[in-house]
N, C-alpha and C positions, 0 to 999 in steps of 0.2 A: 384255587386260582393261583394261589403261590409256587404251585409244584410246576403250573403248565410254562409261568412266567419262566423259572428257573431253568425249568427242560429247551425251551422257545430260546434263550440267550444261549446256552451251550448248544444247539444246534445252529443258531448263526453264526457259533466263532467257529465250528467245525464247515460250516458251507467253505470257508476258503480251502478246502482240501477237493471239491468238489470240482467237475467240468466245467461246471454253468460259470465259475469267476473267471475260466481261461480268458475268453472273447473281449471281457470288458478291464481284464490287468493291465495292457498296459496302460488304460484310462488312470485306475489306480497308481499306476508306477508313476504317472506323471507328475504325481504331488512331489516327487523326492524332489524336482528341479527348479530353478527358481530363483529367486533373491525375496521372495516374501517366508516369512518363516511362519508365518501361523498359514498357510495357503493347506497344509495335511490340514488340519483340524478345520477347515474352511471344506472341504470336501468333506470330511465325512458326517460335518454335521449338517450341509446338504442333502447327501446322503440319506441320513437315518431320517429327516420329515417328510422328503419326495417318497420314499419308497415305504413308508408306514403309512402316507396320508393315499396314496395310490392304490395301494394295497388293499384301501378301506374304502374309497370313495369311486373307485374309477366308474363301476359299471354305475354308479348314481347320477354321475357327471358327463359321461356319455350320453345315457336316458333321457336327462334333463334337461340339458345345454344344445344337444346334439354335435359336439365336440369329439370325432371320431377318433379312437385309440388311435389309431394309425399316422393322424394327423398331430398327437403330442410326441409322438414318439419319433416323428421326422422332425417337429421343432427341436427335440433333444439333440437331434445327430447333429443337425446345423451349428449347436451352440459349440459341440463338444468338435467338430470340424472348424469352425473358427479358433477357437481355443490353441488350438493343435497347430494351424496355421500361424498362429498370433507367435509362435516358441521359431517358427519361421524366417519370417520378416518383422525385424525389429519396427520398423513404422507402423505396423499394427498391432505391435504391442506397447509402443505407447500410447495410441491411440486408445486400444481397452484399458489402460492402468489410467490414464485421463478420464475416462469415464466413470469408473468405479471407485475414483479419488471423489468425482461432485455427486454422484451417490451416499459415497458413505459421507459429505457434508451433510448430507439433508437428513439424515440419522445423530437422534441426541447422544448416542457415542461412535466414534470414527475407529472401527475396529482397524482399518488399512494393513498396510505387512500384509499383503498377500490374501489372507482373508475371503475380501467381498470374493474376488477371480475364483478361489476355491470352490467357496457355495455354492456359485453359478453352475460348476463344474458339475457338480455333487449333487445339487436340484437334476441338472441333466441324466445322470448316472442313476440315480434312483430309479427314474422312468423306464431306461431301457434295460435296465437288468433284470431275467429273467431268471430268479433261483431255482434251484433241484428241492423242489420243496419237499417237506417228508411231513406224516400227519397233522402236525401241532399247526402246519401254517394252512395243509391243505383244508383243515377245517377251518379256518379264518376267513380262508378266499369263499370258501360256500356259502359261511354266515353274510358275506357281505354281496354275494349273488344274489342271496334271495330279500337281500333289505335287513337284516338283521346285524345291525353292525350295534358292539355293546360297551361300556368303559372296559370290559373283561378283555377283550377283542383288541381292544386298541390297544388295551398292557402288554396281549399276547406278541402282539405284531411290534410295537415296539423295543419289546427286548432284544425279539430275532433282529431286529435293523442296529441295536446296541451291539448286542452278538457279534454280529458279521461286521460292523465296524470298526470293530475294535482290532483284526487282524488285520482289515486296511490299514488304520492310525499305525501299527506295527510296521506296516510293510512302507508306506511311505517315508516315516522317519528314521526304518534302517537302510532304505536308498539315501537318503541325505549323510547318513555315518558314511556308508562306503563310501559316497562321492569326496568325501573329504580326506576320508582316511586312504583312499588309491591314487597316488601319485599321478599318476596317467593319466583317471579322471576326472582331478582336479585341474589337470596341466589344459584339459580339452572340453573344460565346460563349456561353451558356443558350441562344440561338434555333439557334444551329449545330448544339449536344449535341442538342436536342429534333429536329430535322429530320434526324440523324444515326438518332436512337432509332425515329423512323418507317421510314425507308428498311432498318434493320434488321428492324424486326418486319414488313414487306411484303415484304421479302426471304423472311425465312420462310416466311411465308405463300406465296408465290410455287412455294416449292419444294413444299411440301406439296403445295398443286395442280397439280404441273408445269408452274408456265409458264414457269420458268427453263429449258425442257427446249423450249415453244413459242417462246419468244423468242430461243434460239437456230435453232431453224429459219425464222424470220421474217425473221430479219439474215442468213441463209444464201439465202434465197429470194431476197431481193433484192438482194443482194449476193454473187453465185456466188463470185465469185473470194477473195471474204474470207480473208485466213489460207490461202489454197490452197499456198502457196508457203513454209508455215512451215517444214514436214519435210524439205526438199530437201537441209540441211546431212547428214539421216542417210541420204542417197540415194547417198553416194559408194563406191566399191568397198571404200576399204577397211572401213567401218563392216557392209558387207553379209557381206564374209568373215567376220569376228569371229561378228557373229551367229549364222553358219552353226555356229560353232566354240564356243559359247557353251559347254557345257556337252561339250567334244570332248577331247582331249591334244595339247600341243604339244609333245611329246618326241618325240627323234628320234633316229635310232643313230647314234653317234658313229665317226667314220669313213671314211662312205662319200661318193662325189663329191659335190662342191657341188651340181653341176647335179643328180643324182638329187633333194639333199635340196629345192631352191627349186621344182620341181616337185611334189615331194609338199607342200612349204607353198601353192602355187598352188593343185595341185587337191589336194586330199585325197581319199584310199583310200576306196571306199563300203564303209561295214560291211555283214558278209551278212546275209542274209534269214533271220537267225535267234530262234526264239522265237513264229511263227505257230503257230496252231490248226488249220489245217487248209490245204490248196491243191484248186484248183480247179481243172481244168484243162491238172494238170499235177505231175509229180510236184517233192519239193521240189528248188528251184535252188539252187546257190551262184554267185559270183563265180571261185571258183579247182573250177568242177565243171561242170556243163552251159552258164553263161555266160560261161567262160571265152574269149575271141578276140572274144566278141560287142559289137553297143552295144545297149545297155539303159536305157530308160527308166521309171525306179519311178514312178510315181503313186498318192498315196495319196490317196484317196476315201473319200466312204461314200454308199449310196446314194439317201440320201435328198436330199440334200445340193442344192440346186435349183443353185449354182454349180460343182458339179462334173456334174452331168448336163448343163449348157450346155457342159461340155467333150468329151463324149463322143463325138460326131458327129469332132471333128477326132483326136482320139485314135485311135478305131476305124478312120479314114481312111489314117493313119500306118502304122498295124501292115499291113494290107494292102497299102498301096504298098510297103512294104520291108521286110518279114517274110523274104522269098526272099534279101535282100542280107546277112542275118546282125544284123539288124535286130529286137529281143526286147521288148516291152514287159512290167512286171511292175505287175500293177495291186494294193496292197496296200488292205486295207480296213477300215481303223481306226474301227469305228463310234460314231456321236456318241451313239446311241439303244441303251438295254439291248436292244431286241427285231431289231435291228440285226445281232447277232451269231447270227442265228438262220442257218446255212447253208442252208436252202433259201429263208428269202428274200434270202440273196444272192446265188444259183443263178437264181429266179427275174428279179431285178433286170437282171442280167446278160443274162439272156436277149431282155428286154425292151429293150434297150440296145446288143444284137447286141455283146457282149464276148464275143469268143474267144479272145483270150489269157490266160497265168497270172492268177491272183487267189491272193494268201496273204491268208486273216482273220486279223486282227492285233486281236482280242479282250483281249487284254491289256497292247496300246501297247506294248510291246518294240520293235517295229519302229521306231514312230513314234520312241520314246526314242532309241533307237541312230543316228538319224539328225536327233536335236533336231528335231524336226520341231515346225510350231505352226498348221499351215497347213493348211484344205478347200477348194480341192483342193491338190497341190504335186508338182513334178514336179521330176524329180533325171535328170539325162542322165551316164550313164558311159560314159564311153570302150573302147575293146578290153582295156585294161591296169588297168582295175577303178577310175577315177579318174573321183570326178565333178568333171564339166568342165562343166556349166552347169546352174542352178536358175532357175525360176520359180515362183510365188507368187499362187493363184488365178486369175479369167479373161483370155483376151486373151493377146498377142505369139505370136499361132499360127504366123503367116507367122517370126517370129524362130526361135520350138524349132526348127519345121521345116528352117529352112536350118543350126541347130547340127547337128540328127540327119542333113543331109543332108554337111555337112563332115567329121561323122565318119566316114561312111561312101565319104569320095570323091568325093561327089556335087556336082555345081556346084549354085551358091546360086539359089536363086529370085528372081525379081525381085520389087521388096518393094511392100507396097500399104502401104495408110493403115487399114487395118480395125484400127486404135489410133488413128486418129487424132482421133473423135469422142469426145469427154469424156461420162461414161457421167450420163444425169441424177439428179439425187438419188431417193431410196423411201426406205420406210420400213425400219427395219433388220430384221434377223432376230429373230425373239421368238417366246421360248420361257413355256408356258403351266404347266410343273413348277412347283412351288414353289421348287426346285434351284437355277434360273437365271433366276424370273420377275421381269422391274423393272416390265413395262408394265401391272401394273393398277391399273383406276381406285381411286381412294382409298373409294370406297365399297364399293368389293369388298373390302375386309378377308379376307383368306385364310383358312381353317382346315387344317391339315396334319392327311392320310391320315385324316378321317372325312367322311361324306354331310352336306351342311348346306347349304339355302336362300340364294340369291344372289339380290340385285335391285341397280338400280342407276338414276338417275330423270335425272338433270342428259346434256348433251352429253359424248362422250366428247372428251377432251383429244387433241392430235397423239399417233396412234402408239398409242393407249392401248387395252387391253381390258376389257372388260366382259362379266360370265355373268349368266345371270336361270337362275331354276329349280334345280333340285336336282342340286348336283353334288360330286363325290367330287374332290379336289385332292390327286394323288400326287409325289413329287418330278420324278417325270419328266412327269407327262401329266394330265391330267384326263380324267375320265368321266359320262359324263351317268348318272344315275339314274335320271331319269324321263324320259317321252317329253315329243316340244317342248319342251326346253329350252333354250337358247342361249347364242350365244359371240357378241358384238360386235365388233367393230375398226374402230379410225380411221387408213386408210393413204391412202400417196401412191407408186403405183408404177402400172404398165399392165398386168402380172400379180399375180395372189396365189396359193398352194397353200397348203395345209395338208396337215402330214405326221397321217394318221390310221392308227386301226387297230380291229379287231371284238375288243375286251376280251372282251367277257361274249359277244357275236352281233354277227352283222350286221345291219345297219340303213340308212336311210336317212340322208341333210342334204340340206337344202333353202336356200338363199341369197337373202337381199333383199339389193338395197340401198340405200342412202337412204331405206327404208322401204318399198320396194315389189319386188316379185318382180321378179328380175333379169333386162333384157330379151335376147330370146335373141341378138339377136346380138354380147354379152357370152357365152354358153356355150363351154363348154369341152370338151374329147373326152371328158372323165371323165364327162358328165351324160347323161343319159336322153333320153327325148322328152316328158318331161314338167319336165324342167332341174333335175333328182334325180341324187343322187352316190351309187351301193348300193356301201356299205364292208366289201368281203369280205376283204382282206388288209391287212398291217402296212405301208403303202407312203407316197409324195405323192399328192394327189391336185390337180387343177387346178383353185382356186371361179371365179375370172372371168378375160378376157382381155380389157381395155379397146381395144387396138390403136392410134388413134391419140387415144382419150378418154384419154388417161394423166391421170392428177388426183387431187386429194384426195375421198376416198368412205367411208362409213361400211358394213360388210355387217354382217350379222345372219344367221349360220348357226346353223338350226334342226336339232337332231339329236335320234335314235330312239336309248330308251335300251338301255345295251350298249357304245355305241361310243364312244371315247378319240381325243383330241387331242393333239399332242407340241410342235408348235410351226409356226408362217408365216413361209414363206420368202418372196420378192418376186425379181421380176428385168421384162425389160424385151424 
């Protein structure tokens, strides 16, 4: 735990070298100005509880409350656009210093000096800041996805918020030196605070419209390697073990040989396969029962999942070549989507996929828990003696697993390619159109949760962003069209797109422009017609375009018959 805390703090004081602090600096810069002197240390100790406690609680507080991310995080800009304002117009900055003067009375000590205004700031800034997180935190945000938030958890998260605070606290109180130590900018403090109070309320504004969110992909477009190289401190073996271990037991029986016990701290014992719904395939396994002598590889999937389908082909290739050598895959199936857990279409899926080995539906994350898992897809290789001895983490190092699975088994190693060697080009991320998990819609689309209500939306969509027109039903997980010709927008950057759909009420047609114009066929996909129609009879992906070597930025406009439901667009390449 101490190693993760330790790694977790040096990677948030390294996040300030990172894109992600661009968009919210000058929020930061604004501590230097001022006449309260503890106002820096009032921000970032804002800061570090908003954004460790958010960090930890949000999706619990949204679930529970029905409090939508979208709606704390426009209370944030407001405050931090007043704020900004307030450096503006001196009568509204007396007015907030009159306020958070009889606030801090009604507290049995009266921090004042600037202080209370800071926090406020700092509480604000926590919320909207979106780090470049690298493993140690993305494993945090999973644990607390799935409910599993732990004291371990909370240390972890609040070192990274110590971390990265602490090059704020740096950066604000060496604007405060140079403001005093530069003749000029001391001569023109009023002109500093006002050009401060702009750059704060365009800040805002900025976020509102996403373009803190375009302006970091703009410095990433043009500057690939920016920040590439930030996370590499939590790339090291030991921080990767920990991870594994995160939420595991480190007790051991007292006793027995050394060498037994630094092997079982090396590799750790795979818990069994216990607490699935159902097996496919195959009647249920254990480790000390049918896969006992064997090697076994768990991979957990689901199947919609467009980067675990890009692993399939080598998987399914695997178990074939060395199924006969005592060689077992175990494909477990944690699905992302409620209608996921539907056994025949995971029967279906499978089939579609030429999966012949086990499958356990793990409907209720058991599996996933019992082996920390945070990861679609994720593959765990165990040895004969029930020890996993090597993890991977989504797509890619095919040629690696394979020579692990082939060591364990005896096998001489393969000769190794470069098929890692090309750096995978940026797209657009995964986006989900639930209300659940939805960030990307346009600010004109204002959501309505679990009732039918008219969408338009007139202006460009922003990077990334979506947009509905027409009558549609917005459920946590998915959306539904109500009426026929209705549609669904998006502005992406990748050379494929799918959308995971399904026949809600019937089946139905969508139809695909893009850039405004019916999509030319030799953009079509195997999912379309002869007329370049997608007919949605099952809960599955479906494939809207294949750019091939047009990869680019493109807007589509998927027209859908009403009936048929959305979950979310995957991208890959």
């Amino acid at each position: 735990m101490l190693i993760l805390i330790l790694f977790a703090f040096l990677a948030g004081i390294v996040t300030v070298l990172s894109p992600c602090i661009l968009p919210v600096l000058p929020i930061v810069l604004s501590g230097s100005i001022g006449e309260g002197k503890r106002r820096p240390l009032g921000i970032v100790t804002g800061f570090v509880l908003s954004f460790t406690f958010f960090t930890l609680f949000l999706a619990s507080l949204v679930g529970r409350l029905g409090i939508s991310a979208d709606s704390l995080r426009s209370f944030s800009v407001i405050v931090i656009v007043i704020f900004g304002a307030s450096l503006l117009f001196p009568k509204l900055q007396i007015l907030l210093e009159k306020l958070f003067s009889k606030l801090a009375n009604l507290t049995p000590t009266n921090t004042g000096d600037g202080y209370g205004a800071g926090l406020v700031v700092g509480l604000s800034l926590g919320l909207l800041w979106t780090p470049c997180v690298g493993p140690i935190l993305a494993s945090v945000i999973s644990l607390a996805l799935t409910g599993s938030v732990t004291g371990t958890a909370f240390l972890i998260t609040l070192a990274y918020s110590l971390g990265t605070a602490l090059p704020m606290l740096g950066i604000t109180y060496g604007g405060r030196q140079l403001l005093q130590r530069v003749p000029w900018l001391s001569q023109n403090l009023v002109k500093v605070q006002q050009g401060f109070g702009v750059l704060m309320v365009l800040t805002g504004l900025a976020i509102t419209m996403n373009f803190d969110r375009q302006f970091q992909v703009w410095v990433l477009e043009r500057f690939p390697g920016y920040g590439a190289g930030l996370t590499q401190l939590e790339e090291v073996d030991l921080v990767k073990h920990q991870l594994q271990r995160l939420n595991g037991s480190d007790d051991f029986e007292l006793g027995r040989p050394l060498n037994e016990m630094q092997d079982e701290m090396m590799y750790p014992q795979a818990p069994e396969l216990e607490g699935g719904t159902n097996w496919i395939n195959s009647l249920p396994l254990r480790f000390d029962g049918l896969l006992e002598g064997k090697v076994v590889l768990i991979d957990f999937w689901t199947y919609s999942c467009i980067n675990c389908i890009r692993t399939f082909p080598y998987v399914t290739e695997w178990y074939e070549k060395y199924k006969d050598q005592g060689f077992v895959i175990v494909g477990v199936h944690s699905p992302e989507f409620e209608f996921e857990k539907n056994t025949d279409n995971v029967i279906t899926a499978m089939e579609d996929y030429n999966i012949t080995y086990p499958v356990v539906q793990d409907n209720d994350f058991k599996i996933w828990r019992a082996y920390n898992n945070r990861y679609w897809p994720a593959h765990y290789l165990v040895d004969k003696e029930g020890r996993i001895r090597y993890t991977h983490f989504g797509e890619g190092k095919y040629t690696e697993t394979e020579n692990k699975i082939r060591e364990l088994l005896g096998e001489e190693r393969l000769s190794d390619t470069d098929d890692e060697a090309t750096a995978r080009r940026r797209q657009t991320p995964e986006t989900y159109l639930g209300y659940g998990r939805a960030e990307a819609y346009t600010l004109e689309n204002p959501i309505r949760r679990d009732v039918t209500a008219d969408y338009s939306f007139s202006s460009s969509l922003p990077v990334d962003a979506v947009g509905l027109k027409g009558s549609w039903r917005v459920n946590k997980e998915h959306i539904l069209a109500q009426g026929d010709q209705v549609s669904l927008s998006l502005n992406f950057l990748a050379e494929k797109v799918h959308l995971v759909m399904a026949p809600e009420q019937n089946a139905g047609y969508v139809r695909v422009l893009m850039n405004g114009e019916p999509l030319a066929e030799q953009y079509w996909t195997d999912d379309m017609d002869d007329q370049g129609r997608i007919y949605v009879t099952e809960p599955t992906k479906y494939d809207l375009v294949d750019l091939g070597n047009d990869y680019g930025r493109h807007t589509l406009e998927i027209i859908f018959d009403q009936g048929v439901s959305a979950y979310a667009f995957t991208f890959g390449s």
